[in-house]
C-alpha positions as CSV (number, residue, x, y, z in Angstrom):
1,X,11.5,-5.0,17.5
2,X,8.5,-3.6,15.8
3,X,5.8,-2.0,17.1
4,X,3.4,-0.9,14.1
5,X,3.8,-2.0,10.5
6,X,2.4,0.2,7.8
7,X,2.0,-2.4,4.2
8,X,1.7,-0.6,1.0
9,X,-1.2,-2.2,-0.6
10,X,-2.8,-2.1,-4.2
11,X,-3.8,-6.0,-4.8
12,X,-0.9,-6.5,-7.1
13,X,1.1,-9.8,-6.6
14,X,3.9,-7.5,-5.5
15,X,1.8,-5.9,-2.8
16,X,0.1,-9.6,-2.2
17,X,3.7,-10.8,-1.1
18,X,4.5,-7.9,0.9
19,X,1.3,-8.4,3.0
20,X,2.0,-11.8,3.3
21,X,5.0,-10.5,5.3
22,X,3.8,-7.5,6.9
23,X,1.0,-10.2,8.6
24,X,3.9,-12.8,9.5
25,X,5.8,-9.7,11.0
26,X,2.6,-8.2,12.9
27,X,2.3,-11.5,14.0
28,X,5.9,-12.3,15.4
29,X,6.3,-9.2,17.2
30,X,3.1,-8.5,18.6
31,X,3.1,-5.3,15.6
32,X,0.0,-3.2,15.0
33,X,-0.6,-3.5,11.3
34,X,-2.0,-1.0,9.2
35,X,-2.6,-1.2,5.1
36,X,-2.9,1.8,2.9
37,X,-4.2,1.8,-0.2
38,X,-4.0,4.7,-2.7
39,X,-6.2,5.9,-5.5
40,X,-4.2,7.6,-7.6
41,X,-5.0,11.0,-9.5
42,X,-5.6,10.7,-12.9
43,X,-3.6,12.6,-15.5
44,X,-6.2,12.9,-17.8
45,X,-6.3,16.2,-19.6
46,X,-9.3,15.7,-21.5
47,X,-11.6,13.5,-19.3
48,X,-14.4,14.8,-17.9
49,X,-15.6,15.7,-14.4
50,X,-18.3,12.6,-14.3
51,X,-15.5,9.9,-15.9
52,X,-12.8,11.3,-13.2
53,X,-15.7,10.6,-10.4
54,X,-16.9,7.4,-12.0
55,X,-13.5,6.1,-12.4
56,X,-12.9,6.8,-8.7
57,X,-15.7,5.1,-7.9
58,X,-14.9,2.0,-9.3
59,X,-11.0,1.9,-7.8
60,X,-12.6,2.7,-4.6
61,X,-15.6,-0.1,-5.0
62,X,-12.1,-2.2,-5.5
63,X,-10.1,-1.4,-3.3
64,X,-12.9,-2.3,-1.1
65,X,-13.3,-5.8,-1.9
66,X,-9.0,-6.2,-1.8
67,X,-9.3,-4.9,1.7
68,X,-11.6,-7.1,3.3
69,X,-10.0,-10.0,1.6
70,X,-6.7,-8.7,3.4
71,X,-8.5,-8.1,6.3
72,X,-9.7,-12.0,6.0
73,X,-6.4,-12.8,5.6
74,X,-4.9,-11.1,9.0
75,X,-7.4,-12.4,10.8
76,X,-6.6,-16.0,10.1
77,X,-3.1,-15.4,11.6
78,X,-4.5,-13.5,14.6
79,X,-3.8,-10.3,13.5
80,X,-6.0,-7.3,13.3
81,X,-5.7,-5.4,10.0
82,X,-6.8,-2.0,10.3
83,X,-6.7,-0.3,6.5
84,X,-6.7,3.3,5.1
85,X,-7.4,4.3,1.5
86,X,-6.6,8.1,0.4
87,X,-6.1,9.8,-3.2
88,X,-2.9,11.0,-4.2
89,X,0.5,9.8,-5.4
90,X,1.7,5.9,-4.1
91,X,5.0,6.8,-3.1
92,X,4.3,10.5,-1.6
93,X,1.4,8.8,0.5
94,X,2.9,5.5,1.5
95,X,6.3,8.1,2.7
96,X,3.7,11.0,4.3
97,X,1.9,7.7,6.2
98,X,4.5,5.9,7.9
99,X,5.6,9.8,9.1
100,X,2.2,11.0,10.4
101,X,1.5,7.2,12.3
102,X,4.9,6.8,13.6
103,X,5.4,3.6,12.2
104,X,8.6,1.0,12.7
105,X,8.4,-0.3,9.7
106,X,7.0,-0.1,5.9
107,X,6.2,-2.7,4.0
108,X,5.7,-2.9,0.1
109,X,6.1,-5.2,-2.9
110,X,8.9,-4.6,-5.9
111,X,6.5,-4.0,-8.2
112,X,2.8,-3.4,-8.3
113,X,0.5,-1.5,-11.2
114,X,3.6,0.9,-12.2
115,X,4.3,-1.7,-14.8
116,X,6.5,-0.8,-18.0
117,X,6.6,2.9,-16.7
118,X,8.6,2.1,-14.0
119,X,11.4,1.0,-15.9
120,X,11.1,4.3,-17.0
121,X,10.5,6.3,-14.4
122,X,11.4,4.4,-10.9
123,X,9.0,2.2,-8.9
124,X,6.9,3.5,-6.2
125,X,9.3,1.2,-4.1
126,X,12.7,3.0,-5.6
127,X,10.9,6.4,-4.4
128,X,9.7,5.1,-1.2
129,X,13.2,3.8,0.0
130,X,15.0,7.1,-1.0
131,X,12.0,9.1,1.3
132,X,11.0,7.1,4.2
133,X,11.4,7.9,7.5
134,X,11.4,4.2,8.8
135,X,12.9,1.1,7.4
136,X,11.6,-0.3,4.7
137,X,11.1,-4.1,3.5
138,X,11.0,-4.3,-0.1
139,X,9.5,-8.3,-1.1
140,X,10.3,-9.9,-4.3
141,X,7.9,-12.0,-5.6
């Protein structure tokens, strides 16, 4: 049924769940499974060149150790875990990602980092459903 699984993944317990079912998936149907993770742009009007890049460095240093955890993860179930990490907007990324790979199926928590805001604003998965060019498995936690 699927063939290659993209899962939206930021650490969060939201995104912890949805890989937790992106690896079972992979696993079931044989699925090639990608992760991307996504630094996002800071809005910050004021900050500096040098904070911008330290603060980038320190999300990617991050995002490095959730990865290989992830990775761990897969590999315990059999599954390779192959993982991506660009800079940009979450939903605009995860939606441009699962297009340019050709991918069966995204997978990604109901809520990650977005926290109060996306009460306010809509939740990287409310955007992503309304976008994607696959279907889309949106995991409670």
């Amino acid at each position: 049924m699927y063939r290659k699984i993209l899962v939206g993944f930021d650490g969060s317990p939201g995104a912890q769940a949805a890989l937790r079912h992106a690896i079972e998936l992979a696993r079931l149907f044989g699925a090639e499974l990608w992760s991307l993770s996504v630094i996002e742009i800071p809005q910050w009007g004021t900050a500096t060149i040098a904070e911008i890049d330290e603060q980038r460095r320190i999300v990617e240093q991050e995002l490095s150790t959730l990865q290989e955890a992830a990775h761990q993860q897969a590999t315990e179930f059999g599954v390779e875990l192959h993982t991506v990490t660009r800079m940009g907007h979450p939903a605009q990324l995860l939606v441009q990602e699962a297009q340019r790979g050709a991918f069966d199926l995204l997978v990604i928590g109901h809520s990650g980092r977005s926290g109060v805001w996306g009460v306010f604003l809509g939740t990287t998965a409310d955007k992503v459903v309304g976008h994607a060019p696959c279907s889309v498995l949106v995991v409670r936690w």
